[in-house]
N, C-alpha and C positions, 0 to 999 in steps of 0.2 A: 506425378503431378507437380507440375511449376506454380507459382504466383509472383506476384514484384508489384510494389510501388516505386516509381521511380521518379526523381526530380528530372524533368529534363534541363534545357537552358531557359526554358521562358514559363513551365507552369507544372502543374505535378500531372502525372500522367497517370489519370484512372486506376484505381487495382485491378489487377486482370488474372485469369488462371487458364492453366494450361493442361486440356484431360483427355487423357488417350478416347479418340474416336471410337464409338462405335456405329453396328450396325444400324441402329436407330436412327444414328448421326446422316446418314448416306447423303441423305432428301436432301437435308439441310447443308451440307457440305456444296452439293452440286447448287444449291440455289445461291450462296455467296459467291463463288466463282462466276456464276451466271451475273450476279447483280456487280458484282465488283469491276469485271468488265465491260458490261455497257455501262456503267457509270465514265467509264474511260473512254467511250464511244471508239471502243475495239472490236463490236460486233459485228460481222458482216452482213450485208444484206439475206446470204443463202446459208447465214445459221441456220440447222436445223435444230431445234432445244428438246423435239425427242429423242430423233440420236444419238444428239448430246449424253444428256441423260443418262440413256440405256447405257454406255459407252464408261463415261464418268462414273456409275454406279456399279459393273464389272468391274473396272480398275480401283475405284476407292476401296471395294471389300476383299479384293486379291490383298492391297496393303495394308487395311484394319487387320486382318488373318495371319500377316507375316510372311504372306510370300516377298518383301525385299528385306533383305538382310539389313541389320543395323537399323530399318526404318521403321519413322514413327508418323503416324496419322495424328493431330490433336486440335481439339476444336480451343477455340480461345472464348473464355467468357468476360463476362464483366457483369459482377453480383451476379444472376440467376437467369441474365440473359445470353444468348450464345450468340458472336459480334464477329468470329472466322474462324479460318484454319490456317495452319501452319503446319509442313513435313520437314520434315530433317531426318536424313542420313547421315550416320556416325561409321567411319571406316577406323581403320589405326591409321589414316593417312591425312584423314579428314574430315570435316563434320560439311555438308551438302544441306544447302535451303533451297529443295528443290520447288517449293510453291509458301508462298502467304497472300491471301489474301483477305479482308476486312471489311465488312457490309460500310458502303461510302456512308451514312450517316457515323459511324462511332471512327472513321477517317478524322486523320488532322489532328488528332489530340494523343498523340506520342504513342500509342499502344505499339504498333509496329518497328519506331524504333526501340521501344525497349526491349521486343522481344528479341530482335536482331543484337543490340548490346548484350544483353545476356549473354545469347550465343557467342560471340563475339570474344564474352568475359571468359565461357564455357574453354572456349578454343585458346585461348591465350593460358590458360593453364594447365592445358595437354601439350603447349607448343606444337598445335595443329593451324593449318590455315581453313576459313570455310570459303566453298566455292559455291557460286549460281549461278545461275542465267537467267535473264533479262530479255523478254522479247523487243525486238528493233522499236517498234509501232507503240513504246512502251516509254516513252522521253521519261516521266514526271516519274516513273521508279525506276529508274536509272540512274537521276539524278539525286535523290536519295539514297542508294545505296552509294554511289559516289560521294555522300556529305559525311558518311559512315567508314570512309575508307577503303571504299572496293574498288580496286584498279581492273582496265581491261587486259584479258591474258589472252583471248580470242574471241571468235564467232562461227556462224553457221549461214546459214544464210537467213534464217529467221529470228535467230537469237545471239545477244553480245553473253560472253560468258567473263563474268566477276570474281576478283579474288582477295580477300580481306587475310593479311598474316599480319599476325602479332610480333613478327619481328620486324615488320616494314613503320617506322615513325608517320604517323599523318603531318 
């Protein structure tokens, strides 16, 4: 379990805590990702949100269980309400933020980057770099993690992929 207050550069940023997911968690994991992105208005018309779902709810308890090595499922709260999730994968090569995302209302008030600076702190004292990806159709957290110090090192055809190393000066 994480927690942090963090000053950012313009106001203090919520306490927030970090607690490995569970089963319980599922619903609620799939319904932020759900709302986070049509808040983003990245929804496509021929979502389907039961398949979603079904889909989203097989793979989140494969990784709550431990089927990915190194990886951790963990919902973010703030006091006793739960506000997202965040995954990280920790290799000896590198720490991976394969997903965050934050119900848009508790949006815009630093929680996100601080959990990223954390990581960030986390990685810089292993002399590890963290990598991600970034969906294309995805400007406004791209340019975020770019305010953060993540350079592009490649893509896909769907996704620009990020790399934050503590040896590189912003």
């Amino acid at each position: 379990m994480t927690s942090g207050v963090q000053q950012c550069n313009y106001a203090v940023v919520p306490e927030y805590r970090l607690r490995a997911a569970t089963t319980d968690d599922v619903k609620f994991l799939a319904d932020v990702v759900i709302e986070a992105t049509r808040d983003q208005g990245r929804v496509g018309d021929d979502f389907d949100e039961s398949d979603f779902r079904e889909k989203f709810g097989e793979w989140t308890l494969d990784q709550i269980r431990g089927a990915v090595p190194g990886g951790m499922t963990s919902v973010i709260e703030v006091g006793h309400e739960r506000v997202g999730r965040v995954r990280v994968t920790r290799t000896a090569t590198c720490i991976e933020l394969p997903g965050i995302q934050i119900l848009p209302r508790f949006q815009g008030h630093g929680i996100g980057t601080a959990i990223i600076e954390n990581l960030q702190g986390e990685a810089a004292a292993a002399g590890l770099p963290v990598d991600l990806e970034v969906e294309k159709d995805n400007p406004n957290t791209r340019r975020l993690y770019e305010r953060l110090g993540f350079v592009h090192v490649g893509e896909t055809a769907e996704e620009y992929k990020l790399r934050w190393n503590p040896r590189t000066p912003r």
